[in-house]
PASEFI-72305 format. One record per residue (C-alpha): y negated, z, x; residue in three letters. Coordinates in steps of 0.1 Angstrom, whole numbers, plus 5000, padded with zeros to 4 digits. Layout:
BEGIN
YZXALA;...
This chain:
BEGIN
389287513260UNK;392387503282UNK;394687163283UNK;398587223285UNK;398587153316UNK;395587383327UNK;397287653310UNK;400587583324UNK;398587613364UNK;396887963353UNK;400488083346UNK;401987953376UNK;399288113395UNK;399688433381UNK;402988513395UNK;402788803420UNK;405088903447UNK;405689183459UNK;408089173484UNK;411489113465UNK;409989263434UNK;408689043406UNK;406089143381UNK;406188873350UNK;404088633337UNK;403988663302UNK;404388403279UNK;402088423246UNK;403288263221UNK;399688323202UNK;398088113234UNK;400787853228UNK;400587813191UNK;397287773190UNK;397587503214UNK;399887303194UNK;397987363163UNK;394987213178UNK;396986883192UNK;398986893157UNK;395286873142UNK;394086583160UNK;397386373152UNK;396386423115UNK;392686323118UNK;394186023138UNK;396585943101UNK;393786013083UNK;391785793099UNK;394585523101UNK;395485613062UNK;392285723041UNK;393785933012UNK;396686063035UNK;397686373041UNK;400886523056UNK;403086733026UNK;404887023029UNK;406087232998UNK;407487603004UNK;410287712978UNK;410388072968UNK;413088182951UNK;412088542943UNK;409088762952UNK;410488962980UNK;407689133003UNK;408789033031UNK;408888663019UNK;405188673012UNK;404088723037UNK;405788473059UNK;404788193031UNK;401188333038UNK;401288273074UNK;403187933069UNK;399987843043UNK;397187943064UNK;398787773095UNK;399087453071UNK;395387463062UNK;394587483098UNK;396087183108UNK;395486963075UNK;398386943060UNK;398686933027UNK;400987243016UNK;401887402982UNK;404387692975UNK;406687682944UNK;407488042934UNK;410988032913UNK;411888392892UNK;414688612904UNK;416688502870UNK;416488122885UNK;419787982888UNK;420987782913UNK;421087452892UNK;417687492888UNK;416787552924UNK;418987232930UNK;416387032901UNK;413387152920UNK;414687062956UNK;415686732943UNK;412186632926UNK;410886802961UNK;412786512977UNK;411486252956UNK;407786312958UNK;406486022985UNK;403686272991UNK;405686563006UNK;406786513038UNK;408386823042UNK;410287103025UNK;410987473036UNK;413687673016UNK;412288013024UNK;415588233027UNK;417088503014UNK;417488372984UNK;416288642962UNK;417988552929UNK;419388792903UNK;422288492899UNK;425588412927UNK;423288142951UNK;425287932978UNK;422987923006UNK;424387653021UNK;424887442989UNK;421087502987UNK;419687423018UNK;421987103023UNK;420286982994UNK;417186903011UNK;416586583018UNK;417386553058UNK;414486333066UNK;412586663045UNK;414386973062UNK;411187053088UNK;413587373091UNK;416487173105UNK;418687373088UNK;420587093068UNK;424387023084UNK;422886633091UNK;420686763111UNK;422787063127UNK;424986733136UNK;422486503147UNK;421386783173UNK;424386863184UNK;425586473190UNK;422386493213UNK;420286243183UNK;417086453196UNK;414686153182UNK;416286113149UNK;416386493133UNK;414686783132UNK;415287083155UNK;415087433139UNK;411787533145UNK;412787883165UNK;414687703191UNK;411887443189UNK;409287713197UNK;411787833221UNK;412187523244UNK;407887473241UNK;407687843259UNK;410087763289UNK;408187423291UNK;405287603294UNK;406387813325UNK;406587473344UNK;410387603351UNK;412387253350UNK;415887303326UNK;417487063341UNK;420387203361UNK;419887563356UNK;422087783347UNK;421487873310UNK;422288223288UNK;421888223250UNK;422788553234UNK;423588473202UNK;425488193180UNK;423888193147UNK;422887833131UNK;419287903131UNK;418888033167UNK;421388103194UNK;423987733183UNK;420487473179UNK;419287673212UNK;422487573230UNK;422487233219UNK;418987153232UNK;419387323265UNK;422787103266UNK;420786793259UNK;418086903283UNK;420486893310UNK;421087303317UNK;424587453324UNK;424787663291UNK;426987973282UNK;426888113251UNK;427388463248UNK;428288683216UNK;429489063201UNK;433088973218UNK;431688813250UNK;433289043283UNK;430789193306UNK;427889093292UNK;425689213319UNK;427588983347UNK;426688673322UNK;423188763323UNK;422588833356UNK;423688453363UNK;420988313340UNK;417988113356UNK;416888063319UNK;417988383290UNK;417388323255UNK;418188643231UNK;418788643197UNK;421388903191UNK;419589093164UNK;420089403183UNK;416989583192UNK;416489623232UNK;420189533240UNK;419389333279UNK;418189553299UNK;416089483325UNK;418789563359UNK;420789253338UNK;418589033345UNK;418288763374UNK;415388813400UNK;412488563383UNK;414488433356UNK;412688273320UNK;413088553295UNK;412588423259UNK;413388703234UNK;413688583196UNK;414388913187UNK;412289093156UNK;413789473158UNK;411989823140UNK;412390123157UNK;411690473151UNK;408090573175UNK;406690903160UNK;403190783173UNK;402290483155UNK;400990573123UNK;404290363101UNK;406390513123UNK;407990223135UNK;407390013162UNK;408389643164UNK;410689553195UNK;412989223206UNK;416289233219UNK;414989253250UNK;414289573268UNK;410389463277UNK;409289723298UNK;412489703328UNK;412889363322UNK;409289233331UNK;409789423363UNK;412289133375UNK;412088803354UNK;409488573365UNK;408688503330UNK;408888683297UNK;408288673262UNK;406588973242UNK;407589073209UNK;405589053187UNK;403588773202UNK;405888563218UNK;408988363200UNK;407288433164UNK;403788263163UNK;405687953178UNK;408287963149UNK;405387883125UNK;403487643146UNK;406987413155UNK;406987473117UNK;403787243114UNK;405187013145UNK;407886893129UNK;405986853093UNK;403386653114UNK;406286443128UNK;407886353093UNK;404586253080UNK;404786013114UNK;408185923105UNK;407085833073UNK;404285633083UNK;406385373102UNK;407885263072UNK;404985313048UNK;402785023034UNK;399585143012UNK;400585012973UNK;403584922986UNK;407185002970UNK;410384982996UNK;412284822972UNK;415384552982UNK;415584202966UNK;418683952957UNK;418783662973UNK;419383352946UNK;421783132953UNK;420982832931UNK;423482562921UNK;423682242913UNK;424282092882UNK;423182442869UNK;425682662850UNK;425282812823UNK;423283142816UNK;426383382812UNK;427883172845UNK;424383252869UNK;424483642855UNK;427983702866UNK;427383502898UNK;424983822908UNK;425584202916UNK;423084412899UNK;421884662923UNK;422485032904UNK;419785132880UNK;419785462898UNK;418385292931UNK;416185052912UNK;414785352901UNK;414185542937UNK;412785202949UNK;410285202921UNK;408885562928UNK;410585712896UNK;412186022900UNK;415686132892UNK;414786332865UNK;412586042852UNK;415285812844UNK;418085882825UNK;420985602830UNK;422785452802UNK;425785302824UNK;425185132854UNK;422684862847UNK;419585022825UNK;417785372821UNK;415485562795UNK;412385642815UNK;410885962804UNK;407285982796UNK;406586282816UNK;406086012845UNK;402585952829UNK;401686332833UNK;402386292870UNK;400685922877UNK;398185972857UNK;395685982888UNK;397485662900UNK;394785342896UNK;396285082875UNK;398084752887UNK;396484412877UNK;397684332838UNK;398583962830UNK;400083862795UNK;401883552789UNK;401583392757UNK;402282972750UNK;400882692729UNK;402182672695UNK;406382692697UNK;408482382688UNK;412182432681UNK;412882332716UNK;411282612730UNK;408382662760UNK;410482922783UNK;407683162775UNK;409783462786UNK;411483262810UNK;408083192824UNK;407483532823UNK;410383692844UNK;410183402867UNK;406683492875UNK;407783852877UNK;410283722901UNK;407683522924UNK;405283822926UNK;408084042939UNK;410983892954UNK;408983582974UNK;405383722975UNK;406284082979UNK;403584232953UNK;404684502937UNK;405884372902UNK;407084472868UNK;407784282836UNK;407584382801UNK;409484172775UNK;410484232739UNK;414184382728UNK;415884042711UNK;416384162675UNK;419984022664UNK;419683862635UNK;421483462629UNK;420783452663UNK;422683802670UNK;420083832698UNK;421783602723UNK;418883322725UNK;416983212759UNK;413883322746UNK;414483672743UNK;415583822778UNK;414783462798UNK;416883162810UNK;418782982833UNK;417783162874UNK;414783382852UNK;416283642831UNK;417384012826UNK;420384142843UNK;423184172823UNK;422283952796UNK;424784082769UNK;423984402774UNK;420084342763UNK;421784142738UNK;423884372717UNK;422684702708UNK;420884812746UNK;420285182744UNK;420185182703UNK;416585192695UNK;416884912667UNK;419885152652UNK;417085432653UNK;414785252634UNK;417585092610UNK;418485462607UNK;415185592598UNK;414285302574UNK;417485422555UNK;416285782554UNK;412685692539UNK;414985472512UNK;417285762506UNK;414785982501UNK;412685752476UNK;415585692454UNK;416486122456UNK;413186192446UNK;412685942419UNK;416186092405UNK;415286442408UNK;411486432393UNK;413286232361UNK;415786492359UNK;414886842365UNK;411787052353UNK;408787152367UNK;410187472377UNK;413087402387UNK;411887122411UNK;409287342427UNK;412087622429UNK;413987362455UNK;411287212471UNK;409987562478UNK;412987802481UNK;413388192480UNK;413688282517UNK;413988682521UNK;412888662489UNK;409688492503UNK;408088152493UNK;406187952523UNK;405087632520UNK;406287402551UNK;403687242571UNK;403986862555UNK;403487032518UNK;400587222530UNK;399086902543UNK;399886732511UNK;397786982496UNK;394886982517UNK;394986532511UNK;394886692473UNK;392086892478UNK;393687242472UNK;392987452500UNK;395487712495UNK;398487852513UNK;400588062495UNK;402687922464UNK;402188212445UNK;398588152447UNK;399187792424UNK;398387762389UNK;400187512370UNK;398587222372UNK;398187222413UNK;401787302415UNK;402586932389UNK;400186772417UNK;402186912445UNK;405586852431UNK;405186512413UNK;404886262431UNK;405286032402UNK;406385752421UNK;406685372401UNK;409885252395UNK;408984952418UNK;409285172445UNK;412785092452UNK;412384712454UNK;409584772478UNK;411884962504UNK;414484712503UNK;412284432515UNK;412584562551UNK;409084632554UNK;409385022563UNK;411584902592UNK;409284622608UNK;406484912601UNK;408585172620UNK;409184922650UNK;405584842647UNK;404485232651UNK;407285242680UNK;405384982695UNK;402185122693UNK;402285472699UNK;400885622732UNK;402985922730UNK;405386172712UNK;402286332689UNK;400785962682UNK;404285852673UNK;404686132651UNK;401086112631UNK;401685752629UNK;404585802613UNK;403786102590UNK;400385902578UNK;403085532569UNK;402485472531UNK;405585382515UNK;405385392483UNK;402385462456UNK;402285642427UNK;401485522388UNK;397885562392UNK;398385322423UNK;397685612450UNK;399685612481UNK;402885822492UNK;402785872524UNK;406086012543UNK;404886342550UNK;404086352512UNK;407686342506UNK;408786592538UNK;410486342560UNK;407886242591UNK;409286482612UNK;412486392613UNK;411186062611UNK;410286142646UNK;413286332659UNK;415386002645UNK;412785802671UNK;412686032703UNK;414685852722UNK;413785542712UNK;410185612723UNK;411385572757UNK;411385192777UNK;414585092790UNK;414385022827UNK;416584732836UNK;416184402865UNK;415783992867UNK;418383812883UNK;416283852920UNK;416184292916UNK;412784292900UNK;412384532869UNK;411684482839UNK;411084742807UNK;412784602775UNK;410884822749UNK;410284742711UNK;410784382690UNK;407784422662UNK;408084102639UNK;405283832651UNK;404683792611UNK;404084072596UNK;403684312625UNK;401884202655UNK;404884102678UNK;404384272709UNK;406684452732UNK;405484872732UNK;402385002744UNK;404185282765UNK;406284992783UNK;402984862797UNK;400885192807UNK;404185262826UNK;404484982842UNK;401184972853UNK;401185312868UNK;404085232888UNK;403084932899UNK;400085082918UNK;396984912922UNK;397284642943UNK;400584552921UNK;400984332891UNK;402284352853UNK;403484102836UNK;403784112797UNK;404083862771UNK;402583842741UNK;404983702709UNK;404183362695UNK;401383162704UNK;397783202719UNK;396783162681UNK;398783452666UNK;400383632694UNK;397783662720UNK;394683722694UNK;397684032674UNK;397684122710UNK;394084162723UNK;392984302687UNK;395484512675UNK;397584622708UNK;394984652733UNK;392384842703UNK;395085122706UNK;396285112744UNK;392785052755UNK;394084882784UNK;392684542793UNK;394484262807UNK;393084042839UNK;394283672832UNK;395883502804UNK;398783282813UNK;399183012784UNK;402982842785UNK;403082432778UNK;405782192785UNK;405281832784UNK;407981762755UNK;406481992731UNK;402781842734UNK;404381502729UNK;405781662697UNK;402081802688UNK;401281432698UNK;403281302670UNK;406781262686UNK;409781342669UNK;410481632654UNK;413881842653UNK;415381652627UNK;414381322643UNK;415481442672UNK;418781512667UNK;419081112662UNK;417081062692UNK;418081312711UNK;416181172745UNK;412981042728UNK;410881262741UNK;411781252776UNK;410680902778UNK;407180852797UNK;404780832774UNK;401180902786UNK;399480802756UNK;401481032731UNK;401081322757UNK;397281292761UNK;397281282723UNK;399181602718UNK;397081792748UNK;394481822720UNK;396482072712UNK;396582222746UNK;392982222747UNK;392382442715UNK;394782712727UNK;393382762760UNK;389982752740UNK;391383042720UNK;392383242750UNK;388983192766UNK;387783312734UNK;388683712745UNK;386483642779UNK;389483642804UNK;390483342829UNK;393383152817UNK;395782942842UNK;397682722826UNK;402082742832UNK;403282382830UNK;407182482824UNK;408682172834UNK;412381982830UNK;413781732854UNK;412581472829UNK;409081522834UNK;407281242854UNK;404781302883UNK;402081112860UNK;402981312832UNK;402581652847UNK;399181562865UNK;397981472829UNK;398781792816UNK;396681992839UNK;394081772842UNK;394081812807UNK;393982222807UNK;391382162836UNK;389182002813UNK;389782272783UNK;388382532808UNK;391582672829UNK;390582832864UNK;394382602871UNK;397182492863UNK;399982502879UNK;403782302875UNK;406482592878UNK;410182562873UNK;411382922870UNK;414682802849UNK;415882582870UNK;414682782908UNK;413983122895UNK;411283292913UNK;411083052944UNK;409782782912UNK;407082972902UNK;405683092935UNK;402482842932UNK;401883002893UNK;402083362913UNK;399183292940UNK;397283092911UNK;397283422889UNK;396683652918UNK;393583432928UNK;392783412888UNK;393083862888UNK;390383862916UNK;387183652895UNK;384483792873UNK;385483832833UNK;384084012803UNK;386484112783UNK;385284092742UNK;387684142712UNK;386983842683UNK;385784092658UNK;384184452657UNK;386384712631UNK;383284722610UNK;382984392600UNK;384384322564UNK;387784242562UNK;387383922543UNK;384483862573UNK;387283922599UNK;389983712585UNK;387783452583UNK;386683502622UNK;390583462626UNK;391283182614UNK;388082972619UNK;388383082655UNK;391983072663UNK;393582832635UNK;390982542633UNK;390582662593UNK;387582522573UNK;387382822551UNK;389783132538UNK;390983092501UNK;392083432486UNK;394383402452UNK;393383662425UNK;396883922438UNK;395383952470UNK;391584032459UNK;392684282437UNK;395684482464UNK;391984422493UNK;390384612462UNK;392584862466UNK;392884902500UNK;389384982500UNK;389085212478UNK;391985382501UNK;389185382531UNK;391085082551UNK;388484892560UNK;387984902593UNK;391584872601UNK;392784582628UNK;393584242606UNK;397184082612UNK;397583762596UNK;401183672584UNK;401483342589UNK;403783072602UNK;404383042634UNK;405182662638UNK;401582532637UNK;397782602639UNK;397782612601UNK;399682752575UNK;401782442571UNK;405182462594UNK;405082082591UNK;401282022609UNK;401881972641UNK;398381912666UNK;395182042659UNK;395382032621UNK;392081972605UNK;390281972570UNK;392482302557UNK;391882632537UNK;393882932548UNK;395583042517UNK;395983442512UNK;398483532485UNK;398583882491UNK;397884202515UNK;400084462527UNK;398684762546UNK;400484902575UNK;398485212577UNK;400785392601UNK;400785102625UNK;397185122617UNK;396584732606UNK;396184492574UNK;398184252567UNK;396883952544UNK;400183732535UNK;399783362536UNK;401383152510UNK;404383052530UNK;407683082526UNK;409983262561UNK;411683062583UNK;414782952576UNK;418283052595UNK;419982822615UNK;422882692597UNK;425582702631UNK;423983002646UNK;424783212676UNK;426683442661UNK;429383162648UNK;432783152666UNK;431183382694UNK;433283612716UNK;431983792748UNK;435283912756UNK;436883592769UNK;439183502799UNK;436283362817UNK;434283642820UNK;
């Protein structure tokens, strides 16, 4: 096989002379091409070698299906697959508009995996199209064509290494090269001024150091300008125009021109011609193009050049896993400010480019202001071959009033992995629900230099999924009270007239009454096929009157935030919904929503709140906000979708951090057997929260109301008080080792905490079984004070576990609450009062057994008693009650205790956001 520069000699040497006449060399732009194919095909091995898994991109779009079209995509395909690049053509219909064009180039522009993007023009569109509007709106670093005006501009400021020649002129410049004839200072000829050909032609003759004339339709005596050129490039568009006696003894002919004329003897009829005429002018230029054969093939292969050279481009910048994503630098002060101080000390970057440094698209994120987005599930369609990211949940020990900085903990470690250990990162937190504490508490978006960015706009409202669910609760209400009102008041006939109206004197059942009847056991479909006593068992729902006390409790809410929370998608959402029980009937059955014809609006009132907001830490991490499930009666997790997300874009050599509400006890054991039963995902470490005050509480310190009076009693050293409350320390890292995972222990510490005291601690969780334990300070330093938590977990992620739930579905239910709280509570035995055998009775006969268990108990201790601080002991777990969430899909036995009690100065007293400070 010939090198360049072999070929380059044979042409050379093929130059005859005649006396003063000059016969040609011609120039094959076949020969050529292939050439550059096969070097173009051993710098893609070399990336492929370099990058396993990478190929170089390129996308055709094809608006149209114009003949002509075809069959230039074709040759652009095959000449793709050649090489190894990875190429794909997008056809668009004639009746696309140009918006839609403009949607496709952009997600074009998006995709990390295309490197390049050809607009194949005309535009063949049935709808007005501005070319130029279309093509500028490929990305420049994209445009292979070099058709873009950045990249017009770039090459005609002489910016040669930073754009993309048109490929014509491209091809064009590789042919003279080829003769061996040097441009520099020649005297140059291009025919033509079009911005694909004859203006990108001049430019890189200019900036290849020729003497250039540009000649066009008004140009004077055309044939003197020719006859001065050492080097002619045509591309009039005018078929055998030069003619030969024009041109200069042994001058480089390069025709671009593609011409038809009539020739009787070919069997189309036609022949194809250049603007050149071939025959006289090869009897004087020393070199020459042929058409076809010449400029054309090398069109294509500079095509595949400069794809090859964007992938190369590309490469520079790329890191495997890695996102390109820009950080804020903290600037910490000292004595700290307050929270709503540090937030409006920092600049968010936009939401827009947090999303573009994540690897969502533009159509993925839909921006609600500035500072947060709605991500669209449709990114899981296109990740879903993307390997998952390492998945670490944050729970705590057993909360005091003063707080762990679990979520502080968790943003801050967020914070470490990205901003200071540059490990692709993502946190998933709860939405604050508003309450007394109208949502503006530390522990719900972080604290002090860890937490979400802005904090009162997480804090009031955010994108209006609680109002969703508040919204949709009210309509399963309404509804009740309707129906109970209408089945006391009207007749049999006139209620299934209404429920079932005349339409074009038709009657159809809708799709929620025909499922009601198959749950009946009628297997019919058309009402006039009913006799009376199926239509009174379709109609009646015969609801109890306590029905309306029931709704009011606030339980179909906490259930609908719970299905949120634990849906996997739009149709999950929606038969979770349709299958919630909330109400029964006389004989103690259960009415379902779809019984009474409202899950799918149910849904439609949830749509948008199915999607995670997208917002950032205080250091330009992200974080999804998504869901705030009760840790009582629900299972107190933020949503399922937040996490699968998150973990796809993360990549897999990336890290998500969730947190799990409450403590190890209840919130980490709700989340490992209720949240990761439906997401199926499973989580690498456990990081459990302590901090030295609270385990001197658990140790028999003061409590809140003591503390008040002794405000700084617990900050005193006080080994012996601390290594009495690590008991408690002990059996919650015990119950996270329970679920087979390695647990590191997060010692959140305050200036008060003594060098002695914090070596205590995690010898203490050292003992208990942690693979560490680490001191970190993300309140007070932000990400830069949890860096050694960060490599501790990353070096956690990487050791053998076995994953095990603490109870199999089958098991009885009284045999599962029992594992519960033996297991995670300390409990002796499980004591269940005469209401709640006979509603588990029920639930039974219903076929809930082998639903998830999801004990509503107190939060405040290990027991059922608020007031029991360490490792109570010598106790029976009371059950008063059950409730069954069947659309969240879990049971919930109720323990005897009574809710905790509202603060009585709480946030939302004498609070204004709108003050001269801010």
């Amino acid at each position: 096989m010939l090198s360049l520069a072999a070929f380059r000699l044979r042409l050379r040497a093929s130059v005859c002379r005649e006396g003063r006449r000059t016969i040609a060399t011609v120039v094959s732009g076949n020969k050529t091409s292939k050439l550059v194919k096969e070097r173009l095909n051993k710098d893609v091995e070399k990336m492929r070698t370099q990058f396993p898994g990478f190929r170089p991109g390129l996308v055709v779009l094809q608006v149209g299906d114009r003949e002509d079209s075809n069959l230039y995509i074709s040759m652009k395909l095959k000449a793709a697959a050649e090489i190894g690049i990875c190429a794909s053509h997008v056809r668009l219909p004639k009746t696309a508009k140009e918006d839609e064009v403009l949607r496709s180039i952009v997600a074009v522009n998006e995709n990390p995996a295309v490197h390049g993007l050809i607009v194949q023009l005309p535009l063949d569109s049935v709808h007005p199209m501005d070319t130029e509007k279309v093509t500028n709106a490929v990305a420049p670093e994209k445009d292979v064509d070099g058709l873009t005006s950045i990249n017009a501009g770039k090459l005609s400021r002489g910016d040669l290494g930073d754009c993309f020649v048109p490929c014509t002129p491209n091809g064009c410049m590789e042919l003279i090269g080829q003769t061996g004839v040097s441009v520099a200072g020649k005297n140059a000829v291009v025919i033509g001024r079009s911005k694909i050909v004859g203006a990108p032609m001049h430019d890189l003759l200019l900036w290849s150091h020729a003497t250039v004339t540009t000649c066009h339709s008004r140009t004077h005596d055309l044939a003197a300008q020719v006859g001065r050129a050492d080097i002619l490039v045509v591309g009039a568009g005018k078929a055998e125009m030069v003619r030969g006696e024009w041109v200069k003894e042994g001058a480089v002919v390069i025709d671009c021109g593609i011409n038809h004329i009539q020739d009787e003897t070919k069997p189309s009829g036609k022949r194809v011609v250049g603007d050149v005429h071939y025959h006289s002018a090869k009897e004087k230029a020393g070199y020459i193009t042929p058409v076809p054969g010449g400029v054309g093939p090398m069109t294509v292969a500079m095509l595949m050049k400069n794809t090859v050279q964007s992938a190369k481009r590309f490469l520079k910048t790329y890191k495997a896993g890695k996102w390109n994503i820009s950080y804020s630098k903290l600037k910490l002060h000292k004595p700290q400010p307050s929270y709503d101080v540090i937030q409006h000390s920092c600049t968010p970057k936009t939401i827009a480019q947090l999303a573009r440094e994540i690897g969502l698209f533009t159509e993925e994120a839909e921006p609600y202001g500035m500072t947060r987005a709605k991500v669209r599930l449709d990114v899981m369609k296109r990740l879903k071959a993307q390997t998952n990211g390492k998945y670490v949940v944050v729970t705590g020990i057993t909360p005091t009033p003063m707080g762990e900085g679990k979520s502080t903990t968790t943003l801050g470690l967020a914070q470490a992995l990205g901003a200071h250990l540059n490990v692709n990162s993502f946190a998933c937190v709860r939405q604050p629900s508003q309450g007394s504490a109208f949502g503006i508490k530390s522990g719900a978006v972080g604290g002090g230099y860890s937490q979400v960015l802005p904090m009162e706009e997480v804090s009031l409202h955010l994108n209006g999924d609680t109002q969703a669910v508040t919204a949709a609760s009210g309509l399963v209400v309404d509804t009740i009270n309707a129906r109970l009102h209408f089945e006391s008041t009207q007749s049999d006939k006139t209620l299934f007239d209404r429920l079932v109206p005349l339409k074009h004197n038709h009657r159809k059942f809708s799709q929620s009454q025909i499922n009601r009847l198959k749950r009946l056991g009628i297997d019919k479909t058309d009402p006039l096929t009913l006799n009376a006593e199926e239509t009174l068992r379709l109609i009646r729902l015969d609801m109890g009157p306590q029905a309306k006390m029931e709704q009011v409790s606030g339980w179909v809410a906490n259930e609908i935030m719970a299905v949120l929370a634990l849906s996997s998608g739009w149709e999950d959402m929606t038969r979770r919904l349709a299958r919630m029980v909330v109400a029964t009937n006389h004989k103690g059955n259960p009415i379902t929503t779809e019984d009474l014809g409202i899950s799918g609006v149910l849904a439609s009132l949830m749509r948008e709140a199915l999607k995670p907001t997208l917002m950032q830490t205080l250091e330009g991490t992200p974080v999804f906000i998504h869901t705030c499930p009760s840790s009582d009666i629900a299972h107190g997790n933020s949503s399922i979708l937040a996490d699968q997300i998150a973990l796809k874009l993360v990549g897999q050599e990336g890290v998500v951090v969730t947190e799990a509400g409450g403590s190890a006890d209840v919130g980490l054991e709700k989340f490992f057997d209720i949240k990761c039963r439906s997401s199926g995902l499973r989580p690498d470490v456990v990081v459990v929260v302590v901090t030295v005050h609270s385990l001197k509480m658990h140790g028999g310190g003061p409590t809140l109301s003591a503390v008040s009076t002794l405000p700084r009693e617990s900050s005193k050293e006080n080994l012996k008080l601390l290594e009495s409350g690590c008991s408690h320390l002990k059996k919650q890292v015990e119950n996270a080792k329970a679920f087979g995972l390695p647990v590191v222990v997060a010692v959140n510490t305050f200036s008060t905490d003594t060098a002695a005291e914090l070596e205590l601690v995690c010898s203490q969780a050292s003992q208990a079984g942690a693979v560490q334990a680490v001191p970190c300070s993300p309140w007070a330093e932000g990400g830069a004070g949890s860096v050694a938590l960060a490599e501790a977990v990353l070096r956690a992620a990487e050791t053998p576990r076995q994953f095990s739930f603490l109870y199999e579905l089958e098991v009885p239910v009284v045999d599962k609450i029992r594992i519960i709280a033996k297991t995670m509570y300390g409990a002796d035995d499980v004591e269940f009062h005469a209401e709640a055998q006979e509603s588990l009775a029920k639930y039974m006969k219903q076929g809930l057994a082998n639903l998830p268990i999801c004990i509503a108990k107190t939060h405040l201790s290990l027991s059922h008693d608020p007031e029991r601080k360490g490792v109570p002991t010598a106790f029976t777990l009371p059950i008063r009650d059950f409730r069954a969430n069947v659309g969240a899909g879990f049971l919930i036995p109720l323990v005897g205790t009574s809710p905790p009690q509202a603060s009585t100065l709480s946030c939302c007293y004498d609070n204004d956001l709108c003050t001269e400070s801010k």
